[in-house]
C-alpha positions as CSV (number, residue, x, y, z in Angstrom):
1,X,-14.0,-2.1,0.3
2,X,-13.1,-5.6,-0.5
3,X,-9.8,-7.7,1.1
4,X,-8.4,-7.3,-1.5
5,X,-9.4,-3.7,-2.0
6,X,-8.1,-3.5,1.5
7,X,-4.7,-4.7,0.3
8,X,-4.8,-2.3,-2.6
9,X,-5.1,0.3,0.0
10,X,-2.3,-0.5,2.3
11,X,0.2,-0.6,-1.0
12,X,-0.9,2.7,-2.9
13,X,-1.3,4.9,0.2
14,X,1.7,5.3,2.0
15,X,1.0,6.5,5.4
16,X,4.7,8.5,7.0
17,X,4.5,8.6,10.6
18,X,7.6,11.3,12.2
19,X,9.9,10.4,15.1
20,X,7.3,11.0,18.1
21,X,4.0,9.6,16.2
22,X,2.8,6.3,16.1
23,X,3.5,4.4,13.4
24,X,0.6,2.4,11.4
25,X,0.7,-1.4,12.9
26,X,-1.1,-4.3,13.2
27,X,-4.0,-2.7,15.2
28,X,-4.6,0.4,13.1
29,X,-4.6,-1.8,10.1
30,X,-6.8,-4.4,11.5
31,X,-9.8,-1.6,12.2
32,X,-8.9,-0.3,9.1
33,X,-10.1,-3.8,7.4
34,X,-12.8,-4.4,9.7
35,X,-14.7,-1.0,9.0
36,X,-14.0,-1.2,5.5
37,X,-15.7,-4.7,5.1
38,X,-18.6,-3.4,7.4
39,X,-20.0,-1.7,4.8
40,X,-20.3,1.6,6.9
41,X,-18.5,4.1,5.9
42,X,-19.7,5.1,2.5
43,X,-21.4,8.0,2.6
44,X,-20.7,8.1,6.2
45,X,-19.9,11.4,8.6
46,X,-16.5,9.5,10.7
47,X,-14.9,10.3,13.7
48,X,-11.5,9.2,14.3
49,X,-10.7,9.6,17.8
50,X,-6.6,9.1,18.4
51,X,-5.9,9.2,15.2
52,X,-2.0,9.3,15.6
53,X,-0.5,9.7,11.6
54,X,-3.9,9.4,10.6
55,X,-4.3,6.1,8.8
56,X,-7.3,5.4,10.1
57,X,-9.0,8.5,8.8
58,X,-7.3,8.2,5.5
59,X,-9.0,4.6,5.2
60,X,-12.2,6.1,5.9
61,X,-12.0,8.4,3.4
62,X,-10.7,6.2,0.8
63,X,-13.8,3.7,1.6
64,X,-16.2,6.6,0.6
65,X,-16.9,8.5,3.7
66,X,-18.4,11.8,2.8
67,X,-16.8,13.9,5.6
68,X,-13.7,12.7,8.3
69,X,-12.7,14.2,11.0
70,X,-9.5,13.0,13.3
71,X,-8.8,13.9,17.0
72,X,-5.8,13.8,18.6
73,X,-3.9,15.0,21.5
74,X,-0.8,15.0,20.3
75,X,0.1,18.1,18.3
76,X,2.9,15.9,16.5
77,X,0.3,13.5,15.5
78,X,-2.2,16.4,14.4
79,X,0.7,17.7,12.1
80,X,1.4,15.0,10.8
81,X,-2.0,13.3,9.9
82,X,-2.4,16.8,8.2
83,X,0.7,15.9,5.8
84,X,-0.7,12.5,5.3
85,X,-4.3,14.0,4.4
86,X,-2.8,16.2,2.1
87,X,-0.2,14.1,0.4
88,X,-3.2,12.1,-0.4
89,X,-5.2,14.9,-1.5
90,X,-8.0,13.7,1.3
91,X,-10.2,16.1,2.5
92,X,-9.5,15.4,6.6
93,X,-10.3,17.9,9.2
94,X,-7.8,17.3,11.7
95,X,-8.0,18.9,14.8
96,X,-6.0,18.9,18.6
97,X,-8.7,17.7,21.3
98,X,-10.2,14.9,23.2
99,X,-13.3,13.4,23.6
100,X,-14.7,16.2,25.3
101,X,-14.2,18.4,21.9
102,X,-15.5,16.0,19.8
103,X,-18.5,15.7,21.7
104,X,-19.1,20.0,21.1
105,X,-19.5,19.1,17.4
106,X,-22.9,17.5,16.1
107,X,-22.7,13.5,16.1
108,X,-21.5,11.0,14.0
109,X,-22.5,8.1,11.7
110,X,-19.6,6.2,12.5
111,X,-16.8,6.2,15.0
112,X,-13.4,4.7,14.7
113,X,-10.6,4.5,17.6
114,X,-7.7,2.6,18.1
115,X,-7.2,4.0,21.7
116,X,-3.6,3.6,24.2
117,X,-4.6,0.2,25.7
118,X,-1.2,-1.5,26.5
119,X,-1.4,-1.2,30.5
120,X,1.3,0.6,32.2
121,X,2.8,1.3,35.5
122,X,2.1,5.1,35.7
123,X,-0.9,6.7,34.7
124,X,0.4,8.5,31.0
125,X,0.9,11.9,31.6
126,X,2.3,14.9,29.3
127,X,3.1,14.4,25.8
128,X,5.4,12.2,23.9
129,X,4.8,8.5,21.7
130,X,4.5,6.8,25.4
131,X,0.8,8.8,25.3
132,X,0.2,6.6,21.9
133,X,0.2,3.4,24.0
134,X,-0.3,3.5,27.9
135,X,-3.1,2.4,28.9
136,X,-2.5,2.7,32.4
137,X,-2.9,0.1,35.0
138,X,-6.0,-1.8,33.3
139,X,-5.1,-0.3,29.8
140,X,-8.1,1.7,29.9
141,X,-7.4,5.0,30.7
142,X,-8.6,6.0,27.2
143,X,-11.0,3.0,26.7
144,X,-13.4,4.0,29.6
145,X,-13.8,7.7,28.6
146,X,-14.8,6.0,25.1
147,X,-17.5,3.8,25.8
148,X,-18.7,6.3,28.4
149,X,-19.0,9.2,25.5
150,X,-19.5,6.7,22.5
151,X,-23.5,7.1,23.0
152,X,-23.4,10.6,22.4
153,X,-21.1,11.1,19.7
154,X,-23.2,9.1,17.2
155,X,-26.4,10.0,15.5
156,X,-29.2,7.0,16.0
157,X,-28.1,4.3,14.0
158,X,-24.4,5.4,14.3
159,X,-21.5,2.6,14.9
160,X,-18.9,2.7,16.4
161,X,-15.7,0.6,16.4
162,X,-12.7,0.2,18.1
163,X,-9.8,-1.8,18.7
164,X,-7.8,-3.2,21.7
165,X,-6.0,-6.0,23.3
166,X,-7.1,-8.9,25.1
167,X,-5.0,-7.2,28.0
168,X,-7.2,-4.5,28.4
169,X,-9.9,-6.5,29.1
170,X,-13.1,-6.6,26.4
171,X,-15.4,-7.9,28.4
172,X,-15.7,-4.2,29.7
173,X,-15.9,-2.3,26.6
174,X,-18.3,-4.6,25.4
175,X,-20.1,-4.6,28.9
176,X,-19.8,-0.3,29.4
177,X,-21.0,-0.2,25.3
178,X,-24.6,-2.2,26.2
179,X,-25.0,0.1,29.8
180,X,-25.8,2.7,27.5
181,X,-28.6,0.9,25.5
182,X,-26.2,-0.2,22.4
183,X,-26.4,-3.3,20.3
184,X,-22.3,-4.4,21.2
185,X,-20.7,-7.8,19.4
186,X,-16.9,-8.6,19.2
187,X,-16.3,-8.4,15.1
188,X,-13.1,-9.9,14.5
189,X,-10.1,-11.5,16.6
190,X,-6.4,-11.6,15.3
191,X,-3.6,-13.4,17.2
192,X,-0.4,-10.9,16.5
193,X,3.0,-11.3,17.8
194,X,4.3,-9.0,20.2
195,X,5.5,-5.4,18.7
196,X,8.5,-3.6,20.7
197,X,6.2,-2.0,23.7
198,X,4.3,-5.2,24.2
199,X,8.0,-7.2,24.1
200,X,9.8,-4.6,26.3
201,X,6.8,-4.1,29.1
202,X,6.1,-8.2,29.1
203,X,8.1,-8.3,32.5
204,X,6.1,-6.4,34.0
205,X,3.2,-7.8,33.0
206,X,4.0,-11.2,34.0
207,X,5.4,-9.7,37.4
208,X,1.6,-8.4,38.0
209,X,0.2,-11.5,37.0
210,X,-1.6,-9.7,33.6
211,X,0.5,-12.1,31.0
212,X,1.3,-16.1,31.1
213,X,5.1,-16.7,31.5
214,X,7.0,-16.6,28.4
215,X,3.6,-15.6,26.0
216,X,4.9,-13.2,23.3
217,X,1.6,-13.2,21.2
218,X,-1.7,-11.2,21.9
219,X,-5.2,-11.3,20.9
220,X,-6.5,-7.9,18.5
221,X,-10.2,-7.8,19.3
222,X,-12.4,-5.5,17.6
223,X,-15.4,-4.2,19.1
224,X,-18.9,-3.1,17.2
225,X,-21.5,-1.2,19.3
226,X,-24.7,0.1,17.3
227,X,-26.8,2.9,18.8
C-alpha cells in the first residue's frame, strides 16, 4: 500500500471508536502507514496486540493480510473492533486476552502493537480508557511484556512492529528486541503535537524531570524487529 493508498485508506474506512475506547490518533495511524509501506502484510498471518477500535487490524486487512487477529483487554474495545470489522465486511477474529493468550495460538508472520506507553503515576489497574494509555512509571508496563514475548509469537522470518513515544524510552525496546537474537532498526520518526493525555499529564512529567519545561510536542518512533 502506497502513501497515497494509505490516504485512500484513512478517508474510505471510517473507524467509530465508543465512549471508553481509544480513538484512532496519530500513533495508530502512523504504524498503520509504516506496515503498509513495509511491504509485509500481504499474504501475511497478523497479530494485533491492543488493538483498541481496531484500526490497526482493519489496515492489515485492507493491505492484503490473509488472516488478522486483534487482542485486547478491554471488553469495550473487543466490541467494538468487532463493529468496525464487520461494518467493513473484514474478516477479523477479535478476541479478549493478553499476551499470554496470544502466545497459546500458533505464531505469527507479522505483529503489530501500538501499546499504553504514556508514563503515569500509578501502575494502570482495572478497566477503563486510562488502561488505553498508562504506561506506568517508565511507560512500559505493556512495552516490556512485548519485546519479552515478541520472539515467540512470530514464525522465523516474522516482524514485528510497534509504536511508542520518545518518553518511554526506545533505546530499550530496541535493546530487549536484539537480547532475543532479532534483527531490531528504528523505521520511522514523527514529531506530533501533544494530544489531551500528553497535554494534561505534562506537569507531572516535567515535575519528575521526564519532559523539558514548556515542550508540548513528542517524538512517534516506530520500531522493526525481524526474527
Amino acid at each position: 500500500m502506497t502513501t497515497a493508498e494509505f490516504d485512500t485508506f484513512r478517508t474510505t474506512h471510517v473507524v467509530h471508536a465508543e465512549p471508553g475506547v481509544y480513538e484512532p490518533q496519530d500513533d495508530s495511524w502512523f504504524l498503520c502507514e509504516m506496515a503498509a509501506q513495509a511491504g509485509i502484510l500481504q499474504g501475511a498471518r497478523v497479530l494485533d496486540m491492543c488493538t483498541g477500535s481496531g484500526a490497526v487490524a482493519l489496515a492489515a486487512s485492507s493491505s492484503g493480510a490473509r488472516e488478522v487477529v486483534a487482542y485486547d483487554i478491554s471488553p469495550l474495545a473487543v466490541a467494538c473492533a468487532r463493529r468496525n470489522a464487520a461494518a467493513h465486511a473484514a474478516n477479523i477474529d477479535v478476541r479478549r486476552g493478553s499476551f499470554a493468550d496470544a502466545a497459546a495460538l500458533e505464531p505469527f508472520d507479522v505483529v503489530l502493537c501500538n501499546p499504553p506507553y504514556v508514563p503515569s503515576e500509578a501502575v494502570p489497574a482495572g478497566e477503563g480508557p486510562h488502561r488505553a494509555w498508562d504506561g506506568g512509571l517508565d511507560g512500559r508496563v505493556v512495552l516490556d511484556p512485548l519485546c519479552d514475548a515478541a520472539h515467540d509469537l512470530l514464525v522465523p522470518g516474522g516482524t514485528l512492529m510497534v509504536v511508542q513515544s520518545e518518553y518511554s524510552d526506545p533505546g530499550r525496546t530496541e535493546a530487549m528486541l536484539r537480547s532475543t537474537g532479532m534483527a531490531v532498526s528504528v523505521v520511522a520518526r514523527r514529531t506530533i503535537s501533544f494530544g489531551p493525555v500528553m497535554t494534561q499529564r505534562a506537569p507531572w512529567l516535567e515535575q519528575v524531570g521526564l519532559l523539558e519545561p514548556s515542550r508540548e510536542i513528542e517524538d512517534l518512533v516506530v520500531i522493526r524487529a525481524d526474527r
